[in-house]
Phi, psi and omega in degrees: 000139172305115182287146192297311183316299161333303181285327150279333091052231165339317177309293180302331150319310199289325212268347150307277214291348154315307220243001169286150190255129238217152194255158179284130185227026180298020115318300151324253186303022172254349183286329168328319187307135207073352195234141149295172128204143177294161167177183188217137183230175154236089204270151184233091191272089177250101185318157180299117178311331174303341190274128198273150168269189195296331175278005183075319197281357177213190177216144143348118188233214202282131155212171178237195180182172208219120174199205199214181187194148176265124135212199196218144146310047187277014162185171204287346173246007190228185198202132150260165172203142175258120185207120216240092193264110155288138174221157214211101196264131183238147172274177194256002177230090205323179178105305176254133148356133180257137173315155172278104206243155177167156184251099179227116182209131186253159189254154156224152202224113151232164196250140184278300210257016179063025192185301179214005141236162202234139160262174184197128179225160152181210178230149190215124172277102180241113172291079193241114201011350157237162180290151193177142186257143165237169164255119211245115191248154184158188207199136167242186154200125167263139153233148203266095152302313146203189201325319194259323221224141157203178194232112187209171196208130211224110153251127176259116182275153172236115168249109189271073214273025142336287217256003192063031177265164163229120180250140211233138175221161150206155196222128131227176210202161167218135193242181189193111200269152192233167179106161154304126185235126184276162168271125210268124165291147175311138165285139170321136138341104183259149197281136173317164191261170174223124177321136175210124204273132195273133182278346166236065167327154148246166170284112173312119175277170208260117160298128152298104189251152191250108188299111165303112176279153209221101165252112191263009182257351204012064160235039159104344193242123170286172208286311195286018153254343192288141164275306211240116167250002187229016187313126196276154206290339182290354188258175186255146195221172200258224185263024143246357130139011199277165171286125185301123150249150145266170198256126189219120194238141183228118198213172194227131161204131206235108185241149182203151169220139184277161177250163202305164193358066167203146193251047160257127213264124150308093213335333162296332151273003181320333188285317179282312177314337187277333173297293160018275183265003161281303190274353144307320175296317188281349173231055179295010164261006158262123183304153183205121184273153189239122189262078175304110170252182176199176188240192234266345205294113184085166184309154194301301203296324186284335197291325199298338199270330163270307176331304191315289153357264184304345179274299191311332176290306174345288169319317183297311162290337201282305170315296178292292206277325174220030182083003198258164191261167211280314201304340190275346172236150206224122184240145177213142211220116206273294179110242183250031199262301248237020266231118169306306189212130188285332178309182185221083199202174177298297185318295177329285176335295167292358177264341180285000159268106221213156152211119170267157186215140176192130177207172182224173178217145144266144166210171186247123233221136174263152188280179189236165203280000000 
């Protein structure tokens, strides 16, 4: 659930920097052009009541933070900016460990008035103990202390559609633009006309004017065709400006094998369980059932009973040694109904001792330019 207080929040921001009043500074920001700059923020971050931390057992609450940023000018209204938040995040429950939290988000910055207030979209890889890419929407306001230093205060929404949170932030910061900045000489005086009675006037021909097409997203669709007018500049779109997605399948397959009766996982697949639980972290809404076998060498009923064994040892370490939570795994113990090779032999034997897994993912991934 959204928190409401956020959303007011935010509101009342946007709707300051609506109505504040702002001088035309197309001099200013045309000297902008071209230049970096550096700063330093402080962020105030509040998290979705939904979002759970890693141990399952709380949610997210309230955190602030402190980190910097580059950006560039590249026209008298737009801006990229880069930027790097450590955040120190609190749970909604004393007690557990506070998550491992941080922001790394590039930005696009354009200015309604060419100076000082701003919309701001981007992508944000944002860390509240698992990794999630969101999509970031918001409104600033900068002021100018003079040509180099400002001051500015920014809110943001984060939309995280893995898992579907929203997230709420405002930061302020101070940035400092570096390069030259020249001082504009006064225009010259222009000398009175002197009447000159025309002895044939003509008739003044008519100026042509050349209607300019306007992408204000630059992707190639002028706006008044663009559908999608807010499209981020890395994706690729299709002749109505919106973004082309493709399809990306991600899969797992986890094989580990036992020595004769016995269920204990052998140091050498330790590696393969960590691959495992790496694509789980990376796909936490998926589940994974775990398939425990055996080969034909002893009673039916003691193999079903070991197979059980070996799936359940897997689960164990996937649980103890690397975090994931047990309800996401499921163990099952086939015994000999399942047998890789039917031979009677050593090799047969050690390959039907055994355990498996296997799963895939689809998503939907935008393609890039």
């Amino acid at each position: 659930m959204i928190k409401i207080n956020a959303r007011k929040s935010l509101l009342a921001l946007s709707l300051s920097l609506a109505v504040s009043h702002t001088v035309s500074a197309d001099e200013h920001a045309e000297q902008l052009v071209g230049k970096y700059y550096g700063g330093l923020h402080g962020m105030f971050m509040e998290t979705d009541n939904d979002r759970l931390t890693a141990n399952g057992r709380t949610t997210s609450d309230d955190g602030d933070g402190f980190g910097g940023e580059i950006g560039y000018r590249i026209s008298p209204a737009s801006e990229f900016r880069f930027s790097y938040t450590e955040l120190d995040i609190d749970n909604t429950l004393p007690g557990f460990a506070k998550p491992d939290s941080s922001s790394i988000a590039l930005d696009y910055l354009y200015f309604l008035d060419k100076k000082s207030v701003y919309l701001v979209g981007g992508l944000n890889r944002l860390k509240i103990d698992e990794t999630e890419l969101s999509a970031d929407l918001g409104v600033g306001y900068r002021h100018y202390f003079n040509e180099r230093f400002a001051l500015y205060l920014e809110g943001k929404g984060h939309y995280q559609w893995a898992e579907d949170y929203m997230d709420f932030s405002s930061r302020l910061g101070l940035i400092y633009y570096f390069g030259d900045f020249k001082k504009s000489l006064p225009k010259p005086a222009q000398a009175s006309p002197v009447a000159v009675q025309p002895s044939a006037p003509k008739p003044a021909e008519p100026k042509k004017v050349v209607a300019s097409a306007v992408d204000s997203d630059k992707d190639g669709v002028v706006d008044s065709l663009d559908k999608c007018v807010k499209t981020p500049m890395s994706d690729k779109v299709d002749s109505q400006g919106c973004t082309i997605f493709t399809d990306k399948t991600a899969s797992l397959t986890l094989l580990v094998n036992f020595d004769n009766n016995k269920a204990e996982v052998k140091p050498e697949y330790v590696g393969e369980v960590a691959k495992a639980a790496d694509f789980m972290k990376t796909y936490p809404h998926v589940n994974l059932v775990v398939e425990g076998h055996t080969s034909v060498l002893g009673a039916a009923e003691h193999n079903k009973r070991l197979s059980q064994k070996r799936a359940e040892a897997i689960v164990a370490m996937l649980v103890e040694q690397f975090d994931i939570r047990a309800d996401r795994l499921t163990a099952v113990g086939y015994g000999e109904e399942r047998l890789l090779s039917a031979e009677n032999s050593a090799q047969a034997h050690a390959l039907n001792r055994r355990i498996e897994a296997k799963v895939a993912v689809k998503e939907k991934v935008a393609a890039q330019r």
